[in-house]
Backbone as a printed PyTorch tensor [residue, N CA C, xyz], in Angstrom:
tensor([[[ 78.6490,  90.8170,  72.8490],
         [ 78.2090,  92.1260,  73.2640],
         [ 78.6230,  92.3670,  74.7150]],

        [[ 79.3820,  92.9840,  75.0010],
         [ 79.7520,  94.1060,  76.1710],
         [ 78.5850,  94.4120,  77.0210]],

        [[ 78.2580,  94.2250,  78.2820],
         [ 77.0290,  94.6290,  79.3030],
         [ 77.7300,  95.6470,  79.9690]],

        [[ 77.0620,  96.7380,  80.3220],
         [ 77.6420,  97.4880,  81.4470],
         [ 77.4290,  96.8920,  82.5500]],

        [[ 77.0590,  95.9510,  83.2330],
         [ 76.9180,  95.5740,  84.3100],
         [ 78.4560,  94.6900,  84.5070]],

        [[ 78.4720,  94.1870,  83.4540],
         [ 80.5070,  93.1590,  82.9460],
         [ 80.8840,  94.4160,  83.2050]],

        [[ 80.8140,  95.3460,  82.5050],
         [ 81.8320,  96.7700,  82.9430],
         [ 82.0090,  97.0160,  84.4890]],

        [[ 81.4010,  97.2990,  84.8480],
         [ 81.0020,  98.0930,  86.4660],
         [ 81.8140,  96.3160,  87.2460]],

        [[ 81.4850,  95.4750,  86.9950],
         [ 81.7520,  93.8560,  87.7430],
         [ 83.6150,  94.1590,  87.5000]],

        [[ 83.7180,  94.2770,  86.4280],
         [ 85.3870,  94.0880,  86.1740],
         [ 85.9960,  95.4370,  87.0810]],

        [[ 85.8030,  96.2270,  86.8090],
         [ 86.1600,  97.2190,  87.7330],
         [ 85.8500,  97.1920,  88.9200]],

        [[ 84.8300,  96.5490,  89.7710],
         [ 85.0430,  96.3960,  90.8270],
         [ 86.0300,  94.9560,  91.4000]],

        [[ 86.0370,  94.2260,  90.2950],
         [ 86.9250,  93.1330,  90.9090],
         [ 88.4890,  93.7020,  90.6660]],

        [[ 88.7850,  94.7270,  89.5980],
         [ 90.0370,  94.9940,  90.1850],
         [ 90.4670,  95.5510,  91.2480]],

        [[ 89.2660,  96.5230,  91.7220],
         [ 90.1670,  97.4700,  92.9360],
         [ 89.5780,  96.7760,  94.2260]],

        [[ 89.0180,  95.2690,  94.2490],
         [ 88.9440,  94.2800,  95.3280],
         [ 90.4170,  93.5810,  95.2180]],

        [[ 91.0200,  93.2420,  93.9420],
         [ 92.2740,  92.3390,  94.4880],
         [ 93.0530,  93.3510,  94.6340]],

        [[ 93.4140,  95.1100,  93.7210],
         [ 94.1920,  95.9820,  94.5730],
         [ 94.3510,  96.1730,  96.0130]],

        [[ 92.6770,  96.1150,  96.3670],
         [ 92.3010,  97.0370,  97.6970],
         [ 91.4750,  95.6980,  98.5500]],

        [[ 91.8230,  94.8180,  99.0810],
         [ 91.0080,  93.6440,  99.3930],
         [ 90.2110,  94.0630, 100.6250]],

        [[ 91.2580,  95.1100, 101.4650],
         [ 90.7810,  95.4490, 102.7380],
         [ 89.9510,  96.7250, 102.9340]],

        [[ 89.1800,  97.1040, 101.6640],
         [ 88.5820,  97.8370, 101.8130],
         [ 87.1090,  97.6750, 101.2290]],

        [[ 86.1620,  97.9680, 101.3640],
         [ 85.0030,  97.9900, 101.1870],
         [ 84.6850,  98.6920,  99.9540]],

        [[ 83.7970,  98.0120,  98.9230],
         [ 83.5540,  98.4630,  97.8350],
         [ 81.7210,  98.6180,  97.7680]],

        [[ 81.2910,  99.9400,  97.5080],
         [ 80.2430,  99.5990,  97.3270],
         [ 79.5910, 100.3600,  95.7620]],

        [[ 78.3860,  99.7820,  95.5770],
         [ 78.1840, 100.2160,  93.9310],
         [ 76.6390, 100.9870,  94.0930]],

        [[ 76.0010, 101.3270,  93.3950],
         [ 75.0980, 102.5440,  92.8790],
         [ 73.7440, 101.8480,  93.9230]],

        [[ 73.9860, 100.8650,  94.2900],
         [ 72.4920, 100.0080,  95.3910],
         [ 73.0100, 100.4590,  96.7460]],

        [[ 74.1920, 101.1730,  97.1180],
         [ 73.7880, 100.9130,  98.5710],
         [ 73.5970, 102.4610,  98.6700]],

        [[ 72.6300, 102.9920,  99.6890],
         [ 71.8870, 104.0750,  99.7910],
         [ 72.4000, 104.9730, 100.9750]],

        [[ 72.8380, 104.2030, 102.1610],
         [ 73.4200, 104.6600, 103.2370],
         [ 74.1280, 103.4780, 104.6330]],

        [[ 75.0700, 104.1300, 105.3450],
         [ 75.6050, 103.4290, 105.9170],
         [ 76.8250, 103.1310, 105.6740]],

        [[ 78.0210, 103.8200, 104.7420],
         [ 79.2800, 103.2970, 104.6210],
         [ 80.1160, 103.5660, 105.4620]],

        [[ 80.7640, 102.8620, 105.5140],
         [ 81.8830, 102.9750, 106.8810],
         [ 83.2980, 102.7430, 105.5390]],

        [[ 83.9360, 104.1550, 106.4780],
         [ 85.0590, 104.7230, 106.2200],
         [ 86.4680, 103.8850, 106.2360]],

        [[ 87.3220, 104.0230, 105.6380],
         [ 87.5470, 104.1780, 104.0090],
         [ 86.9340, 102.9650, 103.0260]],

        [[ 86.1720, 103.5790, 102.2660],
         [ 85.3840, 102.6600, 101.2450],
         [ 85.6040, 103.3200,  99.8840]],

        [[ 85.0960, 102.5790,  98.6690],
         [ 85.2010, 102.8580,  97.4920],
         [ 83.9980, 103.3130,  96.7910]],

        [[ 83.2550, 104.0980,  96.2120],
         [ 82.4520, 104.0330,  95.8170],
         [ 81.9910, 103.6270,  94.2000]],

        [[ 81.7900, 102.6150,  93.6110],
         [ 81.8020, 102.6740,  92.0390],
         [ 80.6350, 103.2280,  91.5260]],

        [[ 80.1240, 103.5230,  90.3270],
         [ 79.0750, 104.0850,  89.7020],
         [ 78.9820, 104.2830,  88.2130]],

        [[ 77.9960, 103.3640,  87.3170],
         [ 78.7140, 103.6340,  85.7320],
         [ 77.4130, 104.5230,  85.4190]],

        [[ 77.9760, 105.0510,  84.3430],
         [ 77.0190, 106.2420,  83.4950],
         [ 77.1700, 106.2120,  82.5010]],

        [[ 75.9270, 105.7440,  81.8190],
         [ 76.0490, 105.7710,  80.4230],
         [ 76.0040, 107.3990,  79.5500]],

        [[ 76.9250, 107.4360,  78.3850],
         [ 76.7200, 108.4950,  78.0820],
         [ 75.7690, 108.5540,  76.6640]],

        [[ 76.9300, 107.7410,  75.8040],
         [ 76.3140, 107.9730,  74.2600],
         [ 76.5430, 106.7620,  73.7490]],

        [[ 75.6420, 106.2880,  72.8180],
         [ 75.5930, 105.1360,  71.9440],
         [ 75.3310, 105.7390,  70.3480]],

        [[ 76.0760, 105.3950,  69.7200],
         [ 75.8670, 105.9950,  68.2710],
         [ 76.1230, 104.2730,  67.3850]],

        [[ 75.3590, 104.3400,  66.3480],
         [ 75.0120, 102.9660,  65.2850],
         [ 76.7700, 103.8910,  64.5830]],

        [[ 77.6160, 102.7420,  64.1190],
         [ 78.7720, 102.4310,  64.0020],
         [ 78.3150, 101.8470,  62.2300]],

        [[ 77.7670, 100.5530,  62.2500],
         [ 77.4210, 100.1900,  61.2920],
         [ 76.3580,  98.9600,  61.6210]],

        [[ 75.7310,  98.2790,  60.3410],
         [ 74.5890,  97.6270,  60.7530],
         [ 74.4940,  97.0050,  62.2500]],

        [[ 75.7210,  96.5240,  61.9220],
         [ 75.8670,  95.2450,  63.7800],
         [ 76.6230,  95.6000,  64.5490]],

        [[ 77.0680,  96.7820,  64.7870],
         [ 78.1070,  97.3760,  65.3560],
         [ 77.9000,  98.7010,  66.4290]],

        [[ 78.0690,  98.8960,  67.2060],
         [ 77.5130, 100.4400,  67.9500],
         [ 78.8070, 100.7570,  67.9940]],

        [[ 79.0120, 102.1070,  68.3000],
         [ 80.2210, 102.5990,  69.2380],
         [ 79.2100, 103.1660,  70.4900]],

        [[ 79.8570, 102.7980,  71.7540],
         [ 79.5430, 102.9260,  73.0410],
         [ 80.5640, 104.2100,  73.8910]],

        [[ 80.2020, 105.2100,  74.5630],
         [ 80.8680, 105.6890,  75.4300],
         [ 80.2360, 105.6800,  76.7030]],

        [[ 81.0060, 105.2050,  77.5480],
         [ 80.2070, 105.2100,  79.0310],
         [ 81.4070, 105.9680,  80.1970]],

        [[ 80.8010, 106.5740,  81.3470],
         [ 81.7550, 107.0530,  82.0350],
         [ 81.2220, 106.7650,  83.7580]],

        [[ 82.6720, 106.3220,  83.9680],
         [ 82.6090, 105.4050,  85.0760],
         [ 83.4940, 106.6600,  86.5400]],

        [[ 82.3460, 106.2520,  87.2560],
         [ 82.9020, 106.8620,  88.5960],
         [ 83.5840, 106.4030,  89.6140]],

        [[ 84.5290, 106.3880,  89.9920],
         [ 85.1830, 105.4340,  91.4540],
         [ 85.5020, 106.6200,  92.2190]],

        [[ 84.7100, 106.3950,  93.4130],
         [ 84.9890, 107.3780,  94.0310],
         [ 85.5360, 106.5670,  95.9610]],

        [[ 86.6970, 107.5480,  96.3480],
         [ 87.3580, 107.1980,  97.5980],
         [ 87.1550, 108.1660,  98.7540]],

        [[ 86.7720, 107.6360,  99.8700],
         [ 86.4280, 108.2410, 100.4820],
         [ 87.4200, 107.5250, 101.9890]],

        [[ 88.0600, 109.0560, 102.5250],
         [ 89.4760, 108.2300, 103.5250],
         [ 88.1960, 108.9300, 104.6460]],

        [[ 89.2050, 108.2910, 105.9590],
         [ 88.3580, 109.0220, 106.9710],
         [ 89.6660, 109.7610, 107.9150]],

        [[ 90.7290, 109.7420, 106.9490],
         [ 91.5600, 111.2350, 106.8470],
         [ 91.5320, 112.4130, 106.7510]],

        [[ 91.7990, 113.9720, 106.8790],
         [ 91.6020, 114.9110, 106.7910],
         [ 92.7200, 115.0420, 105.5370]],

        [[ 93.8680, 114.4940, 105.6870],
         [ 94.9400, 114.8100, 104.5400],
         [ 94.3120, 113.8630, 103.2120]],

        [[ 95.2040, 114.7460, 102.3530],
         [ 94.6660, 114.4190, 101.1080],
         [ 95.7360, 113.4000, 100.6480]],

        [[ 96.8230, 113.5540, 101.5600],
         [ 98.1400, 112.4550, 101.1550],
         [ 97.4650, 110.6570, 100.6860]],

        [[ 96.4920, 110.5910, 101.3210],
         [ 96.3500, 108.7610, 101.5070],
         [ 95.1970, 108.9860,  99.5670]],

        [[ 94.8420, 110.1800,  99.6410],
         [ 93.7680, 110.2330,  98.6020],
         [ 94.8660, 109.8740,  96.9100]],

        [[ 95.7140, 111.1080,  97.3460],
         [ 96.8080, 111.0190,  96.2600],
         [ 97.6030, 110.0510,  95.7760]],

        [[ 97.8970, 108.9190,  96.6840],
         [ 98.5190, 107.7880,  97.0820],
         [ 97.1230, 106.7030,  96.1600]],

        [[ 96.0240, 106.7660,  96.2850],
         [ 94.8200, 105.9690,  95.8770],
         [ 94.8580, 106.5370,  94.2720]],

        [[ 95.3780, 107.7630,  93.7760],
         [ 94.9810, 108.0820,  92.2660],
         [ 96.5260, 107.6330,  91.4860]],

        [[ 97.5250, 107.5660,  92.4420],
         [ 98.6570, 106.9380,  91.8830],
         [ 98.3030, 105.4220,  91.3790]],

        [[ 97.7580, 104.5200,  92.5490],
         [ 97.6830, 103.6020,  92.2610],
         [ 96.6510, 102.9230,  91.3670]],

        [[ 95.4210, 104.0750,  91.1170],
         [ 94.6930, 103.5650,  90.2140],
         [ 94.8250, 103.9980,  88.7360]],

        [[ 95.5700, 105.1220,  89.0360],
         [ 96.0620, 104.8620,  87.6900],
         [ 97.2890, 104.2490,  86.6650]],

        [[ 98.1680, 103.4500,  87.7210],
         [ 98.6200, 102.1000,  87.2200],
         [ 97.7640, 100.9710,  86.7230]],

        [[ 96.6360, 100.4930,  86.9200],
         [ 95.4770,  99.8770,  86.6840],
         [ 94.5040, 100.7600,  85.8940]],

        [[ 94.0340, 101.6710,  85.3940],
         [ 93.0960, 102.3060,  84.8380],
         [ 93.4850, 103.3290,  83.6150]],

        [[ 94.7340, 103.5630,  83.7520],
         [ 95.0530, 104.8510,  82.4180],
         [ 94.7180, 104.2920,  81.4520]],

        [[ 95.2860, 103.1070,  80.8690],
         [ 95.1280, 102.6900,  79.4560],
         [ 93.6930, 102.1230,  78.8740]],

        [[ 93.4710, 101.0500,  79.7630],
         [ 92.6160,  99.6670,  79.0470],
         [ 92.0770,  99.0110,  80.2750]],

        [[ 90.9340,  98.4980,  80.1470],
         [ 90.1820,  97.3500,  81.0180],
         [ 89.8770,  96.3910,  80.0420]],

        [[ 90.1690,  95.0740,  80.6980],
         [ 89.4230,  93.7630,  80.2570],
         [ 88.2930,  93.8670,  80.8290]],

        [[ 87.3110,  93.3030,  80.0700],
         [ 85.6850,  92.6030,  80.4670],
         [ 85.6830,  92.1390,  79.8120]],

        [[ 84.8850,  90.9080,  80.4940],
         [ 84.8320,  89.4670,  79.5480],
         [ 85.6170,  89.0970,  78.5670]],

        [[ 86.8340,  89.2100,  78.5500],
         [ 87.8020,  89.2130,  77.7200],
         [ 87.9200,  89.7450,  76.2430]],

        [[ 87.5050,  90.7660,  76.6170],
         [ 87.7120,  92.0040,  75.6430],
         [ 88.2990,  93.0080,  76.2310]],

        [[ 89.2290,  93.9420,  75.2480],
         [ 90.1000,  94.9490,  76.2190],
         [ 89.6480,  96.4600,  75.4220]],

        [[ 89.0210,  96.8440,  76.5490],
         [ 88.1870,  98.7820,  76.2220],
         [ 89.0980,  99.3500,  76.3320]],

        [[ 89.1540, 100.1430,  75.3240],
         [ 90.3500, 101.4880,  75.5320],
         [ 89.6750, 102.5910,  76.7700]],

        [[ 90.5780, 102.9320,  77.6670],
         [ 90.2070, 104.0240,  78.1840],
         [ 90.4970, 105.2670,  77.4830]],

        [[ 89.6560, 106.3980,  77.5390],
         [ 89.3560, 107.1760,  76.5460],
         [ 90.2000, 108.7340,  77.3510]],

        [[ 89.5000, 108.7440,  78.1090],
         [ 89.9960, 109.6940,  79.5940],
         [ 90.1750, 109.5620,  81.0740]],

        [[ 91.1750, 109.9670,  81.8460],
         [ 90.8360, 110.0310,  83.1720],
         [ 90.7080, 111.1680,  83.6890]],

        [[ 89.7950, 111.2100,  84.5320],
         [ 89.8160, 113.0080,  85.0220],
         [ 89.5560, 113.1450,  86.7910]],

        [[ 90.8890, 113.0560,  87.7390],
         [ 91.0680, 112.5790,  89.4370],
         [ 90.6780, 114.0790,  90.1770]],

        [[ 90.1070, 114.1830,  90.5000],
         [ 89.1280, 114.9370,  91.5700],
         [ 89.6210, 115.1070,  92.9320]],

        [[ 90.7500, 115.6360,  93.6200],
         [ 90.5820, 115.3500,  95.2270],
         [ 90.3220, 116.4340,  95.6710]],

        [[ 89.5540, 116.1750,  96.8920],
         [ 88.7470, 117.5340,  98.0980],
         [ 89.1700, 117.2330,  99.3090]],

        [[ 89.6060, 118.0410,  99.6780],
         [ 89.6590, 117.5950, 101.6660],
         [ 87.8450, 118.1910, 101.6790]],

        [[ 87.3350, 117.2320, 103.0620],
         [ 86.1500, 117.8480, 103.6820],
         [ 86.0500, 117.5640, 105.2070]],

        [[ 84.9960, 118.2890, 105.3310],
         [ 85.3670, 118.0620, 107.0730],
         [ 85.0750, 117.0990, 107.6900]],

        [[ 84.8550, 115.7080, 106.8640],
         [ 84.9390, 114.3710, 107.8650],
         [ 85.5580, 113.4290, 107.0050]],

        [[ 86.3730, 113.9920, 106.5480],
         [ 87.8400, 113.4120, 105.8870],
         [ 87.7380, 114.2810, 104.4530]],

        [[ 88.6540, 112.8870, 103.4470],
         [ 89.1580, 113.3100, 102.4230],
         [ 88.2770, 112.6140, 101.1270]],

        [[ 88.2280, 112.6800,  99.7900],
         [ 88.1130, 111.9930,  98.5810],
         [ 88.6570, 112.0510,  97.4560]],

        [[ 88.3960, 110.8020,  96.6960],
         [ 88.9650, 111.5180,  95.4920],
         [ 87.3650, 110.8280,  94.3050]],

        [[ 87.8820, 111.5090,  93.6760],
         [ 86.2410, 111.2750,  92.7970],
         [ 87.2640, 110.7850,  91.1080]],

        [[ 87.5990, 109.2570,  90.8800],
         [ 88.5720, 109.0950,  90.0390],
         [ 87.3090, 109.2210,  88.4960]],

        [[ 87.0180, 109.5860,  87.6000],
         [ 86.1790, 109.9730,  86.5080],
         [ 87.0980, 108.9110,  85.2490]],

        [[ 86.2100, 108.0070,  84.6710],
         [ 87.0340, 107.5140,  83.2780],
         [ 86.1820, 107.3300,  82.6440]],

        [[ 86.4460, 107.9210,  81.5440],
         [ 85.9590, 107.2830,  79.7620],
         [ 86.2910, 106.7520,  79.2950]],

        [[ 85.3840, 105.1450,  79.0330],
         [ 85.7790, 104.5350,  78.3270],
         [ 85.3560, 104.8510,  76.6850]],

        [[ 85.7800, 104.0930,  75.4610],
         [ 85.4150, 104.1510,  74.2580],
         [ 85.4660, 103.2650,  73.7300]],

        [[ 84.3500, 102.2590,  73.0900],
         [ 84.6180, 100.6750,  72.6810],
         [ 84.0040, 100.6730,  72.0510]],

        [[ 83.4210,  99.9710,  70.7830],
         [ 83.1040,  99.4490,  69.8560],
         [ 82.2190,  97.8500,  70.4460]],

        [[ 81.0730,  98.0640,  70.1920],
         [ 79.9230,  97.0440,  71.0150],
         [ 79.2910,  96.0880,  69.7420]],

        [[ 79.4140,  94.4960,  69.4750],
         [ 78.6500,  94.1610,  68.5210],
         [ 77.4570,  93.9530,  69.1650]],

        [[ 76.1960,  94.5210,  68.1160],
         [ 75.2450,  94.1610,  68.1350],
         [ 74.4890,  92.5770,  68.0120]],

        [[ 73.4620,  91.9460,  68.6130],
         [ 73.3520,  90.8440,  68.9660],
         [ 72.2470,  90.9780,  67.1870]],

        [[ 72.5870,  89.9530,  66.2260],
         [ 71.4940,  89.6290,  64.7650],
         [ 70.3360,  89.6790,  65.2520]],

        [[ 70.0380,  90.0130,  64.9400],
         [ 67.6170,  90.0360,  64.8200],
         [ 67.7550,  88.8030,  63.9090]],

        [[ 66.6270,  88.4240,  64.6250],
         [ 65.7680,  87.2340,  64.1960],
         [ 65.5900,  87.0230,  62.4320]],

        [[ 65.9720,  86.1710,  61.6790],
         [ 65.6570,  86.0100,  59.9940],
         [ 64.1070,  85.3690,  60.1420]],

        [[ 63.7050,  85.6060,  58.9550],
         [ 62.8410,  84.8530,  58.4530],
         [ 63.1300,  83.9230,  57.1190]],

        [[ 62.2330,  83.1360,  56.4150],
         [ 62.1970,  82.8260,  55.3440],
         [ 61.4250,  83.3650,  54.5260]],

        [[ 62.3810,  83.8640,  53.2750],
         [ 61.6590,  84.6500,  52.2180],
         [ 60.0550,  84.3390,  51.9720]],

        [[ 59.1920,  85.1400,  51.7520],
         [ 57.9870,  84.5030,  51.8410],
         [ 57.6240,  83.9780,  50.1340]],

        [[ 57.8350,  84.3510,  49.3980],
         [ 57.8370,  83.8620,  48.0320],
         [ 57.5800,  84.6770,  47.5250]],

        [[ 56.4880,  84.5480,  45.9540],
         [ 55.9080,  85.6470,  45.0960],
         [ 55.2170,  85.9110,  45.8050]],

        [[ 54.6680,  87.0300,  45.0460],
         [ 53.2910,  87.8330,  45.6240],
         [ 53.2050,  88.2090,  43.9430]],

        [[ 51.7930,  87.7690,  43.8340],
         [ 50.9560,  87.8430,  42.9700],
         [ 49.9280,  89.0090,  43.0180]],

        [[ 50.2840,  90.1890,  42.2330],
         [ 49.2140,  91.4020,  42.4220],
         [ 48.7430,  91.7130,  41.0220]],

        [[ 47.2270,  91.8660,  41.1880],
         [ 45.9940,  91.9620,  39.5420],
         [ 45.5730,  93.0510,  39.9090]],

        [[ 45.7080,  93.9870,  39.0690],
         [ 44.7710,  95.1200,  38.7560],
         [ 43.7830,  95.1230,  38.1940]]])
């Protein structure tokens, strides 16, 4: 079974060996980032039963860049490169998720630039067996 927390971990360890020199932070840090950093963030969307042991999962994942540029050039340059790494497929835990969508966001603002990179993934999640019992036997019922 697939954790979103393995999700959100694998994606941040790729754009640490892309981006080593930059600061990655995830949905716990509240304030205080220093410029240019990454921001990650997963969101679950929909879980639908697939079959008995099986879900299909969609979750959508945020990476968001934040330059302390005014041009959007270094932003555009960051959606090139993540989407050499992100269009298709992610491994977690050595399973490979289809990416479903990407949808790249850039804004100039007035204390720099971002880009807000948006992906859907779509995977197929096995469910972990429930507990068996042993048959309990007859049951004997008198009217």
């Amino acid at each position: 079974m697939i954790k979103l927390t393995e999700i959100r971990d694998s994606v941040v360890g790729a754009l640490a060996s892309l981006y080593p020199e930059i600061t990655i932070y995830d949905e716990r840090q509240q304030q205080g980032m220093k410029f240019p950093c990454f921001f990650v963030q997963l969101l679950p969307v929909v879980t639908k039963r697939y079959k008995a042991t099986v879900n299909k999962d969609k979750v959508m994942l945020s990476i968001q860049y934040f330059s302390d540029s005014e041009s959007t050039f270094e932003c555009l340059e960051i959606k090139d490169s993540l989407d050499t790494v992100f269009s298709k497929s992610i491994y977690v835990s050595g399973e490979l998720i289809r990416v479903d969508s990407v949808e790249p966001l850039v804004k100039r603002e007035t204390k720099g630039s971002s880009i807000n990179y948006l992906i859907t993934l779509d995977y197929y999640n096995i469910i972990e067996p429930e507990e068996t019992y042993a048959p309990m036997g007859d049951v004997k019922i008198e009217f």
